[in-house]
C-alpha positions as CSV (number, residue, x, y, z in Angstrom):
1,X,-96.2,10.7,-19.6
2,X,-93.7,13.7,-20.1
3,X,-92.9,13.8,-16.2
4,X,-92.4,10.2,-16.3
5,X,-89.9,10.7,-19.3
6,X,-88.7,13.5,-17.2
7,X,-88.0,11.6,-14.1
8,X,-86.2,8.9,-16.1
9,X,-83.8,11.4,-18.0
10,X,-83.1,12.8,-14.5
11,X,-81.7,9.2,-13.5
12,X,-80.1,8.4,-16.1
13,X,-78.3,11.7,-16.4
14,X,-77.4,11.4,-12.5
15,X,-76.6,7.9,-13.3
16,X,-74.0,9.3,-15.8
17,X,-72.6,11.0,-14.2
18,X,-72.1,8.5,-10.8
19,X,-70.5,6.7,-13.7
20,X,-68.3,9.4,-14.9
21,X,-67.4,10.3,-11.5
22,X,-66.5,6.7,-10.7
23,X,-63.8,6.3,-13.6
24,X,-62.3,9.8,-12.6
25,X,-61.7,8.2,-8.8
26,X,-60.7,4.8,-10.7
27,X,-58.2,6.6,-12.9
28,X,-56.6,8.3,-10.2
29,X,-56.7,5.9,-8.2
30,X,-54.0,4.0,-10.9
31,X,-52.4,7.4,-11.4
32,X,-51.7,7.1,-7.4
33,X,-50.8,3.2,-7.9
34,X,-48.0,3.9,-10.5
35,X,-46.4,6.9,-8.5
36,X,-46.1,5.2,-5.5
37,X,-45.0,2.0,-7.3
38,X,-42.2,4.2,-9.2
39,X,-41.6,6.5,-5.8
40,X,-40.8,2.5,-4.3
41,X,-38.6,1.7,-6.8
42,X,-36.5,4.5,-7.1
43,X,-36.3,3.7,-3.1
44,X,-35.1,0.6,-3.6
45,X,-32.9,1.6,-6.6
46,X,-31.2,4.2,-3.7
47,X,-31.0,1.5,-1.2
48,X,-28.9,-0.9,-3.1
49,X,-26.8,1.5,-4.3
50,X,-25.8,2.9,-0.7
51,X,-25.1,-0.3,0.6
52,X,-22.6,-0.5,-2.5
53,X,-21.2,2.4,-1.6
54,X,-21.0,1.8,2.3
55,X,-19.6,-1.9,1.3
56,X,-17.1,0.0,-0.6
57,X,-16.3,2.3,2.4
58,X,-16.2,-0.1,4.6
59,X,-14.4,-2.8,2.6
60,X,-12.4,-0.8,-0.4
61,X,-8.4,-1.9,-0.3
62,X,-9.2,-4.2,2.7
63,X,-8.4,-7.1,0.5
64,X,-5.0,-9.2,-0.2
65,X,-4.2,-12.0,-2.3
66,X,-6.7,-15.0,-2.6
67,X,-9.0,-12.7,-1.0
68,X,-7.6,-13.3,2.3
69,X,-8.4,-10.1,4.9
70,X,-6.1,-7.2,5.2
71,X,-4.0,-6.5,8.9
72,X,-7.3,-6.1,10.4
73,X,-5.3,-3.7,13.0
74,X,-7.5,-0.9,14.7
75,X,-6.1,2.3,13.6
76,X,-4.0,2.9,16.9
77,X,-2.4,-0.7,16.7
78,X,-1.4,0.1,12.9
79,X,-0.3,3.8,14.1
80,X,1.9,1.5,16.8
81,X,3.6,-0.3,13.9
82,X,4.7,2.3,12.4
83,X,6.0,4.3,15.4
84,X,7.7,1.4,16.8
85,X,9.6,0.7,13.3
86,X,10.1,4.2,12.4
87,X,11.9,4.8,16.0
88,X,14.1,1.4,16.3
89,X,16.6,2.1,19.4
90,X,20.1,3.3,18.9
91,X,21.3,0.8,20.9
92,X,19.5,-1.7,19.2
93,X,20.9,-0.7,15.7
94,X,24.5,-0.3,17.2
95,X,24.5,-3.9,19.0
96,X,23.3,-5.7,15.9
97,X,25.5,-4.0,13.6
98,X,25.7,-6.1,9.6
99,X,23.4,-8.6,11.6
100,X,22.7,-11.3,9.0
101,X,22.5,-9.4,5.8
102,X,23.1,-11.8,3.0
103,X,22.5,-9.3,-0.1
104,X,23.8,-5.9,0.6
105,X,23.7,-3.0,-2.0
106,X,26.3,-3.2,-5.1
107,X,28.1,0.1,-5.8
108,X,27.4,0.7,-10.0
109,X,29.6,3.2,-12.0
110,X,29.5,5.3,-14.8
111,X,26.0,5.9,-13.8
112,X,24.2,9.9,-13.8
113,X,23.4,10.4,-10.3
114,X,19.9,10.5,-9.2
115,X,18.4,13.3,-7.3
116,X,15.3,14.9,-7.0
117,X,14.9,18.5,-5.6
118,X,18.2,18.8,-5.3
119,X,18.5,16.0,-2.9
120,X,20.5,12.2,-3.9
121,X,16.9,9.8,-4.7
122,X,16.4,6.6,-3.7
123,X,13.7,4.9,-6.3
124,X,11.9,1.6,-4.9
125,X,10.2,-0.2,-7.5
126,X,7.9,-3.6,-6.3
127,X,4.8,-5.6,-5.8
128,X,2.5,-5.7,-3.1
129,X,2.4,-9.6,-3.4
130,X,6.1,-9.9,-3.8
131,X,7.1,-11.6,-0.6
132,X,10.5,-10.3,-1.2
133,X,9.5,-6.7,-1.5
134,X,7.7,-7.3,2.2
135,X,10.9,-8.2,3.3
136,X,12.8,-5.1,1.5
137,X,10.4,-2.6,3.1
138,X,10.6,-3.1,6.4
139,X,14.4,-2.2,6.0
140,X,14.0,0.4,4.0
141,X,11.3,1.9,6.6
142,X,13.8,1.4,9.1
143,X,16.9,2.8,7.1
144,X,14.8,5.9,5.5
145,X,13.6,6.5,9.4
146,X,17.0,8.2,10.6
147,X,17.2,10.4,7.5
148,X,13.8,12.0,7.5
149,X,9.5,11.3,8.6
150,X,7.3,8.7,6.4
151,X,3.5,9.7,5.9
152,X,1.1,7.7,4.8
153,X,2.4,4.1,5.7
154,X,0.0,1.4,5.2
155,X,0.0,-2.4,5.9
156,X,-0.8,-5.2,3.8
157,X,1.0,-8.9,3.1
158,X,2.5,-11.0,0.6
159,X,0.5,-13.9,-1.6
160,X,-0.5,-16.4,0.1
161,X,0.2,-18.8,-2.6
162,X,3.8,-17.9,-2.9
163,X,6.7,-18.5,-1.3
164,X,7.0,-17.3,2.2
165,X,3.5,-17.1,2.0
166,X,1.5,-13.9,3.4
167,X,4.7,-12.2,4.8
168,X,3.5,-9.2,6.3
169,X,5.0,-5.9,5.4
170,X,4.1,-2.2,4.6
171,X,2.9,-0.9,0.9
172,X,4.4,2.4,-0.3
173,X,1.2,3.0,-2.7
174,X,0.2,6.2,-0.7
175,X,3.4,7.0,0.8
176,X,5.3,10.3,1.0
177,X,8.6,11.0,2.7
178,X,10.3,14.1,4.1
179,X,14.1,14.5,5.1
180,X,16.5,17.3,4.3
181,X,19.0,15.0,2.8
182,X,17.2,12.2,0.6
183,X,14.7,12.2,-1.1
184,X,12.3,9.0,-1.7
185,X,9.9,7.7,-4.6
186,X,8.3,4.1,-4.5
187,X,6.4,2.3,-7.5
188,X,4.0,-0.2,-6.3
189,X,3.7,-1.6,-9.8
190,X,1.0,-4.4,-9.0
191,X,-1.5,-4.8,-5.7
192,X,-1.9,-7.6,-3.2
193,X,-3.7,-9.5,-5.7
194,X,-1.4,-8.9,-8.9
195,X,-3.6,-6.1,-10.5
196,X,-1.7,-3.5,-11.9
197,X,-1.2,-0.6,-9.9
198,X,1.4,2.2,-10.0
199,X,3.2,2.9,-13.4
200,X,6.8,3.5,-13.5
201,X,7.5,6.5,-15.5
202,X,10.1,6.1,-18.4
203,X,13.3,7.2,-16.5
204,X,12.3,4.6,-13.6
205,X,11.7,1.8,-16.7
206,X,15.2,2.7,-18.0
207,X,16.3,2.4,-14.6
208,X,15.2,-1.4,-14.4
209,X,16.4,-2.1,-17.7
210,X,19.6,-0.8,-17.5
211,X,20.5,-1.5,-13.7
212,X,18.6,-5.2,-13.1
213,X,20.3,-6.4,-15.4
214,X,24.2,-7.8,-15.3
215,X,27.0,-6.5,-15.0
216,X,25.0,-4.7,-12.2
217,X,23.6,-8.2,-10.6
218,X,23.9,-12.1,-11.4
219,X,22.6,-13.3,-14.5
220,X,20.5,-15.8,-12.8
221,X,19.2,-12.6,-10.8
222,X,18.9,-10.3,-13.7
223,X,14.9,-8.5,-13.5
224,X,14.7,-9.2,-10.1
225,X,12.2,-7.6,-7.9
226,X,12.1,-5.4,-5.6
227,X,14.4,-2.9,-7.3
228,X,16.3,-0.4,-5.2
229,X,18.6,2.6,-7.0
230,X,20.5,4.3,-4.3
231,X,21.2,7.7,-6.1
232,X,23.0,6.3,-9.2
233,X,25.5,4.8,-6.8
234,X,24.1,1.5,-5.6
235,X,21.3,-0.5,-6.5
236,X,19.7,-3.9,-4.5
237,X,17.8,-6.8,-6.7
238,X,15.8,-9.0,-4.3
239,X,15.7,-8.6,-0.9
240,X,18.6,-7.9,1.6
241,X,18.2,-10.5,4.0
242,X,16.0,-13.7,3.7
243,X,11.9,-12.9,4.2
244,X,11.8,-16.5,6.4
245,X,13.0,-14.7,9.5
246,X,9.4,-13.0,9.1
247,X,7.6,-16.3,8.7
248,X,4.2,-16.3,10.4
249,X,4.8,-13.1,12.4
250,X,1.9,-10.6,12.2
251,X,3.2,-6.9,12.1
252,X,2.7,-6.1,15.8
253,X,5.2,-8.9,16.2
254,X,7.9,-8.0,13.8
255,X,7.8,-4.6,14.9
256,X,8.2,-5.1,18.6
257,X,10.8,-7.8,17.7
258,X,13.4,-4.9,16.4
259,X,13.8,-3.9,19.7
260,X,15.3,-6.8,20.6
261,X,19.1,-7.6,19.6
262,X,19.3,-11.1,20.1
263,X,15.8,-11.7,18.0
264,X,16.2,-13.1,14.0
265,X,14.0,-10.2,12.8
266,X,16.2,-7.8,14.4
267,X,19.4,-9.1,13.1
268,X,17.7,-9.6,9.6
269,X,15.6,-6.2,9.3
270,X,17.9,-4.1,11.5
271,X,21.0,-5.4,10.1
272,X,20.2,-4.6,6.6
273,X,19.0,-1.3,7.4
274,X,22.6,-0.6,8.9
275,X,23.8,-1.2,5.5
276,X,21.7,0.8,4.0
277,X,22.1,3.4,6.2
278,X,25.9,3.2,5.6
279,X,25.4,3.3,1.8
280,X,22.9,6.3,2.0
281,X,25.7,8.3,4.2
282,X,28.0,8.0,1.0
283,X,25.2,9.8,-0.5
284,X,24.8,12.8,1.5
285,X,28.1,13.2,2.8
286,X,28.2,11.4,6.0
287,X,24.8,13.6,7.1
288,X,23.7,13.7,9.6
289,X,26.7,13.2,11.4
290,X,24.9,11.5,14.6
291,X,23.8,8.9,12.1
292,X,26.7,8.4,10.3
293,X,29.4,7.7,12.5
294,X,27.3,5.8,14.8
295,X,28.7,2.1,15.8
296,X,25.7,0.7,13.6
297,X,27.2,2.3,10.7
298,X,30.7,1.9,11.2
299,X,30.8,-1.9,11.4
300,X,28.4,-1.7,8.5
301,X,30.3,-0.2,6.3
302,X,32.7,-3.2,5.5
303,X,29.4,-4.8,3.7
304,X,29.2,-2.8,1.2
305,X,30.2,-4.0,-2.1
Protein backbone atom coordinates (compact mmCIF):
# COMPACT_ATOMS: atom_id res chain seq x y z
CA UNK A 1 0.00 0.00 0.00
CA UNK A 2 2.66 2.85 0.94
CA UNK A 3 4.79 1.94 -2.34
CA UNK A 4 1.78 2.15 -4.29
CA UNK A 5 0.98 5.68 -2.65
CA UNK A 6 4.62 6.22 -3.37
CA UNK A 7 4.61 5.43 -7.02
CA UNK A 8 1.54 7.61 -7.51
CA UNK A 9 3.08 10.79 -5.65
CA UNK A 10 6.07 10.14 -7.91
CA UNK A 11 3.70 10.76 -11.07
CA UNK A 12 1.93 13.15 -10.07
CA UNK A 13 4.80 15.19 -8.87
CA UNK A 14 6.61 14.43 -12.35
CA UNK A 15 3.38 15.23 -13.86
CA UNK A 16 3.63 18.69 -12.27
CA UNK A 17 6.05 19.45 -13.13
CA UNK A 18 5.70 18.36 -17.24
CA UNK A 19 2.88 20.83 -16.51
CA UNK A 20 4.93 23.56 -15.08
CA UNK A 21 7.53 23.10 -17.50
CA UNK A 22 4.96 23.26 -20.30
CA UNK A 23 3.57 26.84 -19.37
CA UNK A 24 7.19 28.11 -18.91
CA UNK A 25 7.81 27.08 -22.88
CA UNK A 26 4.13 28.41 -23.55
CA UNK A 27 4.85 31.73 -21.91
CA UNK A 28 7.89 32.31 -23.73
CA UNK A 29 6.79 31.12 -26.50
CA UNK A 30 4.20 34.53 -26.40
CA UNK A 31 7.06 36.48 -24.83
CA UNK A 32 8.92 35.55 -28.37
CA UNK A 33 5.41 36.22 -30.35
CA UNK A 34 5.07 39.83 -29.02
CA UNK A 35 8.91 40.81 -29.70
CA UNK A 36 8.95 39.72 -32.97
CA UNK A 37 5.48 41.10 -33.60
CA UNK A 38 6.83 44.65 -32.14
CA UNK A 39 10.50 44.03 -33.84
CA UNK A 40 8.00 43.79 -37.28
CA UNK A 41 6.28 46.75 -36.61
CA UNK A 42 8.91 49.02 -35.79
CA UNK A 43 10.22 47.54 -39.32
CA UNK A 44 7.43 48.54 -41.02
CA UNK A 45 7.14 51.86 -39.03
CA UNK A 46 11.00 52.56 -40.56
CA UNK A 47 9.96 51.44 -43.93
CA UNK A 48 7.21 53.87 -44.52
CA UNK A 49 8.96 56.54 -43.15
CA UNK A 50 12.03 56.11 -45.64
CA UNK A 51 10.09 55.97 -48.49
CA UNK A 52 8.76 59.41 -47.22
CA UNK A 53 11.76 60.65 -46.98
CA UNK A 54 13.27 59.19 -50.35
CA UNK A 55 9.84 60.54 -52.04
CA UNK A 56 10.85 63.82 -50.57
CA UNK A 57 14.36 63.53 -51.98
CA UNK A 58 13.49 62.55 -54.98
CA UNK A 59 10.36 64.67 -55.50
CA UNK A 60 10.90 67.94 -52.92
CA UNK A 61 10.45 71.44 -55.13
CA UNK A 62 9.91 69.34 -58.31
CA UNK A 63 6.41 70.61 -58.35
CA UNK A 64 4.73 73.89 -60.19
CA UNK A 65 1.38 75.15 -60.35
CA UNK A 66 -1.67 72.69 -60.67
CA UNK A 67 0.79 70.15 -59.84
CA UNK A 68 2.14 70.07 -63.21
CA UNK A 69 6.07 68.66 -63.26
CA UNK A 70 9.03 70.83 -62.94
CA UNK A 71 11.70 71.36 -66.27
CA UNK A 72 12.42 67.82 -65.92
CA UNK A 73 16.01 68.88 -67.43
CA UNK A 74 18.98 66.35 -66.48
CA UNK A 75 21.28 68.44 -64.58
CA UNK A 76 23.78 69.08 -67.58
CA UNK A 77 20.77 70.28 -69.85
CA UNK A 78 19.69 72.78 -66.93
CA UNK A 79 23.62 73.57 -66.43
CA UNK A 80 23.33 74.33 -70.50
CA UNK A 81 20.54 76.89 -69.78
CA UNK A 82 22.13 78.76 -67.76
CA UNK A 83 25.54 78.92 -69.54
CA UNK A 84 23.97 79.69 -72.78
CA UNK A 85 21.86 82.72 -71.23
CA UNK A 86 24.50 83.85 -68.96
CA UNK A 87 27.11 84.10 -72.08
CA UNK A 88 24.59 85.64 -74.87
CA UNK A 89 27.07 86.82 -77.83
CA UNK A 90 28.28 90.31 -78.24
CA UNK A 91 27.35 90.42 -81.50
CA UNK A 92 24.06 89.14 -80.80
CA UNK A 93 23.41 91.93 -78.12
CA UNK A 94 25.01 94.70 -80.46
CA UNK A 95 22.77 93.63 -83.60
CA UNK A 96 19.47 93.62 -81.74
CA UNK A 97 20.10 96.66 -79.91
CA UNK A 98 16.39 98.23 -77.97
CA UNK A 99 14.92 95.11 -79.88
CA UNK A 100 11.20 95.30 -78.99
CA UNK A 101 11.23 96.58 -75.51
CA UNK A 102 7.79 98.01 -74.79
CA UNK A 103 8.37 98.89 -70.88
CA UNK A 104 11.75 100.15 -70.22
CA UNK A 105 12.97 101.33 -66.75
CA UNK A 106 11.57 104.89 -65.42
CA UNK A 107 14.30 107.10 -63.93
CA UNK A 108 12.65 108.24 -60.07
CA UNK A 109 14.07 111.30 -58.11
CA UNK A 110 14.44 112.40 -54.88
CA UNK A 111 15.01 108.88 -53.95
CA UNK A 112 18.13 107.66 -51.25
CA UNK A 113 20.27 105.55 -53.37
CA UNK A 114 20.42 101.95 -52.80
CA UNK A 115 23.55 100.00 -52.32
CA UNK A 116 24.63 97.23 -50.50
CA UNK A 117 28.39 96.60 -49.64
CA UNK A 118 29.27 99.62 -50.95
CA UNK A 119 28.09 98.63 -54.36
CA UNK A 120 24.63 100.46 -56.29
CA UNK A 121 21.66 97.35 -55.56
CA UNK A 122 19.37 96.21 -57.67
CA UNK A 123 16.26 94.60 -55.48
CA UNK A 124 13.85 92.10 -57.57
CA UNK A 125 10.80 91.39 -55.88
CA UNK A 126 8.19 88.56 -57.60
CA UNK A 127 6.28 85.34 -57.84
CA UNK A 128 7.27 82.11 -59.08
CA UNK A 129 3.79 81.85 -60.71
CA UNK A 130 3.80 85.35 -62.04
CA UNK A 131 4.14 84.86 -65.77
CA UNK A 132 5.38 88.24 -65.94
CA UNK A 133 8.16 87.85 -63.54
CA UNK A 134 9.23 84.68 -65.94
CA UNK A 135 9.45 87.03 -68.49
CA UNK A 136 11.51 89.76 -66.29
CA UNK A 137 14.05 87.23 -65.33
CA UNK A 138 15.28 85.98 -68.21
CA UNK A 139 16.38 89.69 -68.87
CA UNK A 140 17.58 90.40 -65.83
CA UNK A 141 19.81 87.06 -66.11
CA UNK A 142 20.91 88.22 -69.22
CA UNK A 143 21.54 91.99 -68.19
CA UNK A 144 23.16 91.06 -64.54
CA UNK A 145 25.41 88.40 -66.77
CA UNK A 146 27.97 91.19 -68.12
CA UNK A 147 28.30 92.81 -64.77
CA UNK A 148 29.24 89.85 -62.52
CA UNK A 149 28.65 85.45 -62.15
CA UNK A 150 24.96 84.08 -60.96
CA UNK A 151 25.08 80.88 -58.63
CA UNK A 152 22.52 78.94 -57.82
CA UNK A 153 20.04 79.46 -60.79
CA UNK A 154 17.11 77.25 -60.89
CA UNK A 155 14.26 76.56 -63.41
CA UNK A 156 10.67 76.45 -62.82
CA UNK A 157 7.48 78.01 -64.90
CA UNK A 158 4.61 80.23 -64.56
CA UNK A 159 0.75 78.96 -63.59
CA UNK A 160 -0.69 77.13 -65.83
CA UNK A 161 -3.97 78.69 -65.25
CA UNK A 162 -2.88 82.18 -65.97
CA UNK A 163 -2.22 84.10 -68.57
CA UNK A 164 0.60 83.11 -70.83
CA UNK A 165 0.21 80.03 -69.12
CA UNK A 166 3.36 77.95 -67.86
CA UNK A 167 5.95 80.44 -69.24
CA UNK A 168 9.12 79.01 -68.50
CA UNK A 169 11.66 81.06 -66.72
CA UNK A 170 14.38 80.89 -63.86
CA UNK A 171 13.42 81.35 -59.85
CA UNK A 172 15.84 83.48 -57.80
CA UNK A 173 14.73 81.57 -54.49
CA UNK A 174 18.32 80.16 -53.96
CA UNK A 175 20.25 82.55 -55.96
CA UNK A 176 23.41 84.52 -55.20
CA UNK A 177 25.28 86.91 -57.44
CA UNK A 178 28.93 88.19 -57.56
CA UNK A 179 30.15 91.32 -59.57
CA UNK A 180 32.52 94.05 -58.43
CA UNK A 181 30.12 96.72 -59.43
CA UNK A 182 26.44 95.75 -58.46
CA UNK A 183 25.20 94.13 -56.26
CA UNK A 184 21.84 91.86 -56.47
CA UNK A 185 18.98 90.74 -53.97
CA UNK A 186 15.70 88.90 -55.21
CA UNK A 187 12.43 88.15 -53.13
CA UNK A 188 10.58 85.26 -54.37
CA UNK A 189 7.64 86.29 -52.33
CA UNK A 190 5.24 83.22 -53.34
CA UNK A 191 6.16 79.62 -55.05
CA UNK A 192 5.06 78.06 -58.26
CA UNK A 193 1.90 77.14 -56.60
CA UNK A 194 1.13 80.64 -54.77
CA UNK A 195 2.40 79.51 -51.26
CA UNK A 196 4.23 81.96 -49.57
CA UNK A 197 7.76 81.96 -49.82
CA UNK A 198 10.44 84.56 -49.37
CA UNK A 199 9.55 87.68 -47.04
CA UNK A 200 10.52 91.04 -47.98
CA UNK A 201 12.26 92.74 -45.27
CA UNK A 202 10.76 96.21 -44.17
CA UNK A 203 13.05 98.54 -46.35
CA UNK A 204 12.17 96.25 -49.52
CA UNK A 205 8.11 96.60 -48.30
CA UNK A 206 8.79 100.40 -48.21
CA UNK A 207 10.34 100.03 -51.42
CA UNK A 208 7.00 98.70 -53.04
CA UNK A 209 4.96 101.02 -51.32
CA UNK A 210 6.54 103.96 -52.10
CA UNK A 211 7.95 103.15 -55.72
CA UNK A 212 4.89 100.92 -57.32
CA UNK A 213 2.87 103.22 -56.77
CA UNK A 214 2.26 106.67 -59.10
CA UNK A 215 3.92 109.15 -59.73
CA UNK A 216 6.62 106.44 -60.20
CA UNK A 217 4.21 104.22 -62.67
CA UNK A 218 0.46 104.44 -64.17
CA UNK A 219 -2.24 104.34 -61.89
CA UNK A 220 -3.82 101.56 -63.69
CA UNK A 221 -0.30 99.84 -63.08
CA UNK A 222 0.16 100.92 -59.53
CA UNK A 223 1.32 97.42 -57.24
CA UNK A 224 2.42 95.75 -60.17
CA UNK A 225 4.57 92.73 -60.02
CA UNK A 226 7.56 91.94 -60.70
CA UNK A 227 9.11 95.00 -59.01
CA UNK A 228 12.62 96.12 -60.03
CA UNK A 229 14.53 99.18 -58.04
CA UNK A 230 17.66 99.97 -60.04
CA UNK A 231 19.77 101.68 -57.11
CA UNK A 232 17.19 104.43 -56.16
CA UNK A 233 17.54 105.57 -59.74
CA UNK A 234 15.09 103.52 -61.83
CA UNK A 235 12.54 101.15 -61.06
CA UNK A 236 10.38 98.58 -63.71
CA UNK A 237 6.59 97.50 -62.72
CA UNK A 238 5.56 94.49 -64.94
CA UNK A 239 7.65 93.08 -67.34
CA UNK A 240 9.89 94.82 -69.97
CA UNK A 241 8.79 93.20 -73.02
CA UNK A 242 5.60 91.07 -73.58
CA UNK A 243 6.01 87.24 -71.96
CA UNK A 244 4.01 85.91 -75.47
CA UNK A 245 7.23 85.95 -77.42
CA UNK A 246 8.02 82.99 -74.81
CA UNK A 247 4.74 81.17 -75.50
CA UNK A 248 5.14 77.37 -75.55
CA UNK A 249 9.02 77.41 -75.66
CA UNK A 250 10.67 75.08 -73.08
CA UNK A 251 13.95 76.68 -71.61
CA UNK A 252 16.36 74.79 -73.88
CA UNK A 253 14.58 76.62 -76.60
CA UNK A 254 14.47 80.15 -75.32
CA UNK A 255 17.89 79.95 -74.39
CA UNK A 256 19.34 78.77 -77.68
CA UNK A 257 16.96 81.27 -79.40
CA UNK A 258 19.13 84.39 -77.91
CA UNK A 259 21.70 83.63 -80.08
CA UNK A 260 19.79 84.32 -82.79
CA UNK A 261 19.22 88.10 -83.89
CA UNK A 262 16.43 87.77 -86.11
CA UNK A 263 14.44 85.38 -83.51
CA UNK A 264 11.33 87.23 -81.31
CA UNK A 265 12.94 85.92 -78.04
CA UNK A 266 15.99 87.53 -78.88
CA UNK A 267 14.69 90.84 -79.75
CA UNK A 268 12.28 90.63 -76.69
CA UNK A 269 14.76 89.18 -73.91
CA UNK A 270 17.99 90.59 -75.39
CA UNK A 271 16.55 93.81 -76.20
CA UNK A 272 15.42 94.60 -72.83
CA UNK A 273 18.48 93.51 -71.25
CA UNK A 274 20.31 96.23 -73.52
CA UNK A 275 18.21 98.59 -71.62
CA UNK A 276 18.90 97.47 -68.62
CA UNK A 277 22.34 97.18 -69.11
CA UNK A 278 22.39 100.89 -70.28
CA UNK A 279 20.51 101.90 -67.06
CA UNK A 280 22.81 99.79 -64.78
CA UNK A 281 25.99 101.74 -66.51
CA UNK A 282 24.45 105.03 -65.11
CA UNK A 283 24.87 103.27 -61.93
CA UNK A 284 28.38 102.37 -61.80
CA UNK A 285 29.80 104.92 -63.86
CA UNK A 286 29.88 103.58 -67.28
CA UNK A 287 31.85 100.16 -65.72
CA UNK A 288 33.01 98.22 -67.13
CA UNK A 289 33.93 100.17 -69.94
CA UNK A 290 33.82 97.20 -72.56
CA UNK A 291 30.19 96.89 -71.54
CA UNK A 292 29.28 100.24 -71.52
CA UNK A 293 30.13 101.70 -74.61
CA UNK A 294 29.32 98.77 -76.56
CA UNK A 295 26.85 99.24 -79.77
CA UNK A 296 24.21 97.34 -77.60
CA UNK A 297 24.25 99.97 -75.11
CA UNK A 298 24.66 102.92 -77.03
CA UNK A 299 21.56 102.57 -79.19
CA UNK A 300 19.93 101.51 -75.96
CA UNK A 301 20.34 104.31 -74.18
CA UNK A 302 17.75 106.51 -76.04
CA UNK A 303 15.02 104.12 -74.21
CA UNK A 304 15.48 105.04 -71.20
CA UNK A 305 12.93 107.19 -69.66
Amino acid sequence: MSSTRSTRATREERLRKAQAKIAVQRAAERRRRRLLLASVSVVVVLAVFLTLVLVKVAGGGSKTSGGAPASGLSAAATAQVVETTTHVPDSVLNAIGRGTTSNPPSSISGASALTSDGKPEVVYMGYEWCPYCAAQRWALVVALSRFGTFSGLGLTQSASDDVYASTRTFTFANVKYSSPYLAFTAVEMQDANRNPMQTPTAEQQHLLAVYDEPPYVSANAAGGIPFVDLGGKYVINGSSYSPQVLAGLSWSQIAAALSDPNSAVAKGVNGSANVLTAALCNLTGQQPSSVCSSKAVTDAKGALK
